[in-house]
C-alpha positions as a Markdown table, in Angstrom:
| # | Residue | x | y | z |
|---|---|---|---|---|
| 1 | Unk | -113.6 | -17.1 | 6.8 |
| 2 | Unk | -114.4 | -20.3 | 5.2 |
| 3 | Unk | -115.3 | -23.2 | 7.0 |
| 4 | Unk | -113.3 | -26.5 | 7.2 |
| 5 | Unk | -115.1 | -29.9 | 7.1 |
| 6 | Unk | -113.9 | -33.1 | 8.5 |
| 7 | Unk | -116.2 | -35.7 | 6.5 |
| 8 | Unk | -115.3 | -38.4 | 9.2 |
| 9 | Unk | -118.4 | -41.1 | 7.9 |
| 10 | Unk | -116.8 | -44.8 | 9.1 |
| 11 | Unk | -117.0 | -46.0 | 5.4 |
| 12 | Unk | -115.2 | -43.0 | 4.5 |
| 13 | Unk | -112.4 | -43.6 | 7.0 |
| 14 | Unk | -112.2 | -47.3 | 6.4 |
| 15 | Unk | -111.6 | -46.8 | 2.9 |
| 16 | Unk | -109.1 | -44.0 | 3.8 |
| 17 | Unk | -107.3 | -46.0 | 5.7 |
| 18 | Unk | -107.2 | -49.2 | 3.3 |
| 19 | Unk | -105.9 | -46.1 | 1.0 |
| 20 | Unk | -102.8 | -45.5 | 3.2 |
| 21 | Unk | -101.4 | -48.8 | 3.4 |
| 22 | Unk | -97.9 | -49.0 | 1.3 |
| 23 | Unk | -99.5 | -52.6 | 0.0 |
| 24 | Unk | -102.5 | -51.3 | -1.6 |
| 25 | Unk | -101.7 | -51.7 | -5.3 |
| 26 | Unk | -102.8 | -49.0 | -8.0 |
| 27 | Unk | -106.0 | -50.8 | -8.8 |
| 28 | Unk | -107.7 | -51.1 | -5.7 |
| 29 | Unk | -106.1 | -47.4 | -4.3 |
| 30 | Unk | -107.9 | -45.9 | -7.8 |
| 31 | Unk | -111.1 | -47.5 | -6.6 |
| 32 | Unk | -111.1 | -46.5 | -2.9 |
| 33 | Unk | -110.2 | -43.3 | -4.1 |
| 34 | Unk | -113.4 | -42.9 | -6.3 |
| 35 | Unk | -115.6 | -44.1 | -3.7 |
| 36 | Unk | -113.9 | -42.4 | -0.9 |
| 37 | Unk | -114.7 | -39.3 | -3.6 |
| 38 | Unk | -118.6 | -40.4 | -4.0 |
| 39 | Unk | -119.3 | -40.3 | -0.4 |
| 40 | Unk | -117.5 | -37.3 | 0.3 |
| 41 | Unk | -119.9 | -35.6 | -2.9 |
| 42 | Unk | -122.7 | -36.5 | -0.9 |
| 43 | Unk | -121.9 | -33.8 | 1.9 |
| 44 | Unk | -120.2 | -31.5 | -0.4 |
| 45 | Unk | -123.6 | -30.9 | -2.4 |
| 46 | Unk | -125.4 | -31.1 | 1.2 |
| 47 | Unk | -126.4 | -27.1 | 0.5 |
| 48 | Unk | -127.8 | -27.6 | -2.8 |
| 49 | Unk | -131.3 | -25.8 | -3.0 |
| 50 | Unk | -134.3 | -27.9 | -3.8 |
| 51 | Unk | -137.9 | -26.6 | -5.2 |
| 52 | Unk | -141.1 | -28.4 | -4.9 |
| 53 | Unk | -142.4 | -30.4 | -7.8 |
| 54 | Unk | -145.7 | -32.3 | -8.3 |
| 55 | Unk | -145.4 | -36.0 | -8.9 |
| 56 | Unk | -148.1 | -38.6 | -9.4 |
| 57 | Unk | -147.2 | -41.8 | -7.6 |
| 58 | Unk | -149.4 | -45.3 | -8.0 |
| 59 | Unk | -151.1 | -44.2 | -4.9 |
| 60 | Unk | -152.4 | -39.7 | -5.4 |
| 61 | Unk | -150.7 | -36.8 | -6.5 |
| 62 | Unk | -148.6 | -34.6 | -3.9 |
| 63 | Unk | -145.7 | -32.4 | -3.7 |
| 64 | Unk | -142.1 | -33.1 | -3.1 |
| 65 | Unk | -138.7 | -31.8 | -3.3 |
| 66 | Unk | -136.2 | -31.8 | -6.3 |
| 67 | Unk | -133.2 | -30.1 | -6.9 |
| 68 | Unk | -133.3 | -27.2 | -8.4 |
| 69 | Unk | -132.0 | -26.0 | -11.6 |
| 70 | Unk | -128.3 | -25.0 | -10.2 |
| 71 | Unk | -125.2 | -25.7 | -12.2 |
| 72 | Unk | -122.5 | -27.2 | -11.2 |
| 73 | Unk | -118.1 | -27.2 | -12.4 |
| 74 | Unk | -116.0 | -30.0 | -11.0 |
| 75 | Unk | -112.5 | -28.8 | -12.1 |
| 76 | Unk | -109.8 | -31.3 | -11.2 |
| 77 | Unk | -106.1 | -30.3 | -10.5 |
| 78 | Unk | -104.3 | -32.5 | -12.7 |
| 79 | Unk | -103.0 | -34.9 | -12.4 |
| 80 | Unk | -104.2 | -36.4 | -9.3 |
| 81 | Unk | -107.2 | -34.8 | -9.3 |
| 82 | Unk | -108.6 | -36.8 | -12.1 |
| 83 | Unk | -109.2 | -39.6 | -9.9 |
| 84 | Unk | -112.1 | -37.8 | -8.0 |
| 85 | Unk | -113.9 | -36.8 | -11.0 |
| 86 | Unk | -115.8 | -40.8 | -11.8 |
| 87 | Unk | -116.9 | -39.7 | -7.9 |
| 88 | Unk | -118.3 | -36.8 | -8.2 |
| 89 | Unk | -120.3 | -37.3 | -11.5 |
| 90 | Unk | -121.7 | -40.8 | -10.3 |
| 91 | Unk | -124.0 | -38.0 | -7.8 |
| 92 | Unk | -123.8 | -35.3 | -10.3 |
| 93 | Unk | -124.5 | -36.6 | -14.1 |
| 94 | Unk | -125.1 | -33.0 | -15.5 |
| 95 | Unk | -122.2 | -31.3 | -13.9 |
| 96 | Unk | -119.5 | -30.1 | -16.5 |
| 97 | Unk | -115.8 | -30.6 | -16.4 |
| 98 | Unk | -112.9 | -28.4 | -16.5 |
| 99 | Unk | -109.1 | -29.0 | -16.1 |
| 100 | Unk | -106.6 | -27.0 | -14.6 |
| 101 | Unk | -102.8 | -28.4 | -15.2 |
| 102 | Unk | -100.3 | -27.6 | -12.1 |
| 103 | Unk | -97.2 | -29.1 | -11.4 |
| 104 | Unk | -95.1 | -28.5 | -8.7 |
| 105 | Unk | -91.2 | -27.3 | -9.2 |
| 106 | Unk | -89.7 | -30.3 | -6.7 |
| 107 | Unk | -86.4 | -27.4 | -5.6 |
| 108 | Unk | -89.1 | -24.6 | -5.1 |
| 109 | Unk | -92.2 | -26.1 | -4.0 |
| 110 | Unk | -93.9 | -23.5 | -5.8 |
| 111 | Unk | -96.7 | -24.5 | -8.4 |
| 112 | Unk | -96.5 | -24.0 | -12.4 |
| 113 | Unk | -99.3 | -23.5 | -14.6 |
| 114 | Unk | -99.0 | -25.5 | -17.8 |
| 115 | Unk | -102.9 | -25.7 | -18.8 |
| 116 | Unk | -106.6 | -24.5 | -18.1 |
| 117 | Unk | -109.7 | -25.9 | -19.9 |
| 118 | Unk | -113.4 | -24.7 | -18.1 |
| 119 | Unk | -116.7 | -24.9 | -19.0 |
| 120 | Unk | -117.9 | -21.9 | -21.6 |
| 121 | Unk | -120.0 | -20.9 | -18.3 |
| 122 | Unk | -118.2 | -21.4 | -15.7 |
| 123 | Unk | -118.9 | -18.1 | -14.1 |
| 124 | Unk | -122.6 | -19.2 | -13.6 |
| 125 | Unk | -121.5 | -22.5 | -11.8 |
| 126 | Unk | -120.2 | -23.8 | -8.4 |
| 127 | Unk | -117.5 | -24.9 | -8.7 |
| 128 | Unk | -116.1 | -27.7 | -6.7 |
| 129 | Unk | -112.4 | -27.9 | -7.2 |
| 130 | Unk | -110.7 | -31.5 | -6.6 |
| 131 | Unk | -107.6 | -32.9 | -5.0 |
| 132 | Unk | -106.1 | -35.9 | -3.4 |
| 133 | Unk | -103.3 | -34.1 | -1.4 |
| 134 | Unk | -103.6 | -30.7 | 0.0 |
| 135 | Unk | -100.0 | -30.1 | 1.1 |
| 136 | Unk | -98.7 | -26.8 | 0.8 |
| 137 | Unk | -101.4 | -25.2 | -0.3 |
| 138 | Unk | -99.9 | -24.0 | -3.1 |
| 139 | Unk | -101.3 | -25.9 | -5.9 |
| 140 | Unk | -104.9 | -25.4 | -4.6 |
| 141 | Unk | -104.8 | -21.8 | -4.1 |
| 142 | Unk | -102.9 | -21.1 | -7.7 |
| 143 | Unk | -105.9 | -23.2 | -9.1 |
| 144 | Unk | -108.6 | -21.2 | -7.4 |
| 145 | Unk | -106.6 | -17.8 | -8.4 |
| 146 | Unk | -106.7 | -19.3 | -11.9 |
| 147 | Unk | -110.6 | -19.7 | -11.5 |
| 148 | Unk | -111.0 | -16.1 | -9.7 |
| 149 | Unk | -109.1 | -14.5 | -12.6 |
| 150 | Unk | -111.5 | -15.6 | -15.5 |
| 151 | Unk | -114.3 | -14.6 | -13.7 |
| 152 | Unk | -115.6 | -17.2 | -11.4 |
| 153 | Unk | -116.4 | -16.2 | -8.4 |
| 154 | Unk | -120.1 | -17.4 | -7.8 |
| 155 | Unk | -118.9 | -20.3 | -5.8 |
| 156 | Unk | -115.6 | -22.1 | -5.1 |
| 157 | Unk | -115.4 | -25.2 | -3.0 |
| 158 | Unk | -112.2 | -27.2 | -2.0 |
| 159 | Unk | -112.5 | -31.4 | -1.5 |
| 160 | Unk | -109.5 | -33.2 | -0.5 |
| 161 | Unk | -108.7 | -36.3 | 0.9 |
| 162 | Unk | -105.9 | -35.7 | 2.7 |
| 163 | Unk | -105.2 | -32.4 | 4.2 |
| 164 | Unk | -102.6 | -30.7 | 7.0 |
| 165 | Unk | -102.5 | -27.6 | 9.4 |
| 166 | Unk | -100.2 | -26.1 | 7.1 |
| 167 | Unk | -101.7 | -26.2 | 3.5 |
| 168 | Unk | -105.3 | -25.1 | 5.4 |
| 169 | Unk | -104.0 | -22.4 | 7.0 |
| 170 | Unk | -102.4 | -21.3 | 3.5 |
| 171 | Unk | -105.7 | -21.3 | 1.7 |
| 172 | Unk | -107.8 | -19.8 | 4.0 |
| 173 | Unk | -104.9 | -16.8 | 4.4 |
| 174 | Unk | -105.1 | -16.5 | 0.5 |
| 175 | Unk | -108.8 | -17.6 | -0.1 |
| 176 | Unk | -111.0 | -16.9 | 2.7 |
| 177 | Unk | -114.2 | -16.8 | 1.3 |
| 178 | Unk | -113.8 | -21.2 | 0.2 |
| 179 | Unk | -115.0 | -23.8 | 2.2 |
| 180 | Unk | -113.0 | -26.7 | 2.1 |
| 181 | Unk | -114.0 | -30.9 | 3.0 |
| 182 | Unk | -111.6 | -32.7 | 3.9 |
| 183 | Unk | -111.8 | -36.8 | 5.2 |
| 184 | Unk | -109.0 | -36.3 | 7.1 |
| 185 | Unk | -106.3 | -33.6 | 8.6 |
| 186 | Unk | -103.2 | -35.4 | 9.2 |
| 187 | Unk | -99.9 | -34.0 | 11.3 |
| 188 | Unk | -97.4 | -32.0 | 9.2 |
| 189 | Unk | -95.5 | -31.8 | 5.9 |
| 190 | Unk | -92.1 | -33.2 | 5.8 |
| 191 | Unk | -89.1 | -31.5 | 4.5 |
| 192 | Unk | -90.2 | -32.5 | 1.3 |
| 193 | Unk | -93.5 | -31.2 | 1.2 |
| 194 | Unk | -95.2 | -34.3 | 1.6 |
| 195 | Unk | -98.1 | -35.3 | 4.5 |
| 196 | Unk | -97.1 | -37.1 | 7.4 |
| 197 | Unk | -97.9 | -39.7 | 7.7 |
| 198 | Unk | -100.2 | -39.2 | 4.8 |
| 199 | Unk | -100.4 | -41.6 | 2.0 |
| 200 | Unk | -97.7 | -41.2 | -0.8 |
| 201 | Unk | -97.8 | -39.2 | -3.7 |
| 202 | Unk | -101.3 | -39.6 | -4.6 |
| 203 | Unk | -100.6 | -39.3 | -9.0 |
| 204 | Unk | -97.8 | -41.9 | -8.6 |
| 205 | Unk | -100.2 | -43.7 | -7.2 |
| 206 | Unk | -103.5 | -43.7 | -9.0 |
| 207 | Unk | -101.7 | -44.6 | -12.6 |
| 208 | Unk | -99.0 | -46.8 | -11.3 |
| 209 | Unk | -96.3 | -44.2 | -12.4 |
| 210 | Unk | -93.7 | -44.8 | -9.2 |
């Protein structure tokens, strides 16, 4: 089973919370929500392997740790996810970005696949799959099926902002083998699939749309 991980860091939550309130306007919630995003990078990529390197400093030569050579995928779910992306890349310059286009059917709840862009090697990377909202579950999991079924399955990994007991019980019932970071697990979903108490729809929110 995968593991869940609560990145809980103060700045993180601050931010978080400045991200909730109804009066944030889309300017300042599309910059908390790209910091929020490059702090929570910095714990995602906490596993990355490192090899030893020799570097001359003004003082002797010695050996110290680099990261190694391992490549990398962030693959947004649009639209919402594109406002993690400046995040992840600020930590990650040479990672490569793919798209996957999901919407979901507001009588159904279900998602709908209108578009899927990767990486020509995305089967060699990690991926790290981005969302504001994990809700339902449904999205997410359709996007890492999407990923699964051309191949990748070196490495998946699930970042959220905002997550519930429901849509994390969903994904580890149809994906058990992806971790997923989280900054915070609120209470339930609503009889309109949204988190409660949560923080809006994230899209409508980020480009001023609502």
């Amino acid at each position: 089973m995968g593991k869940v991980c609560v990145i809980d860091h103060p700045l993180i939550q601050h931010k978080l919370t400045m991200m909730r309130a109804q009066e944030t306007g889309t300017k300042e919630f599309r910059e908390l929500l790209n910091e929020i995003a490059m702090l929570m990078a910095y714990e995602v990529t906490r596993d990355l392997p490192l090899k030893d390197v020799q570097v001359q400093t003004p003082v002797a030569t010695s050996t110290f740790k680099m990261i190694a050579n391992k490549p990398i995928g962030i693959i947004p779910i649009l639209r919402a996810g594109l406002g993690m992306v400046d995040g992840f890349v600020r930590l990650v310059p040479n990672a490569k970005i793919g798209h996957i286009g999901l919407y979901r059917d507001p009588v159904t709840l279900k998602p709908v696949e209108y578009y899927c862009k990767l990486p020509v090697d995305a089967q060699q990377r990690d991926l790290i799959v981005v969302d504001p909202m994990l809700a339902t579950g449904g999205s997410a999991a359709a996007a890492i099926q999407f990923l699964k079924d051309r191949g990748c399955n070196k490495s998946i990994k699930l970042v959220n902002l905002v997550g519930c007991p429901e849509g994390i019980e969903y994904i580890q019932k149809t994906h058990p083998d992806v971790d997923i970071y989280v900054a915070a697990i609120d209470e339930k979903l609503n009889e309109h699939g949204y988190i409660v108490p949560g923080l809006g729809d994230a899209g409508d929110r980020i480009f001023g749309t609502k």
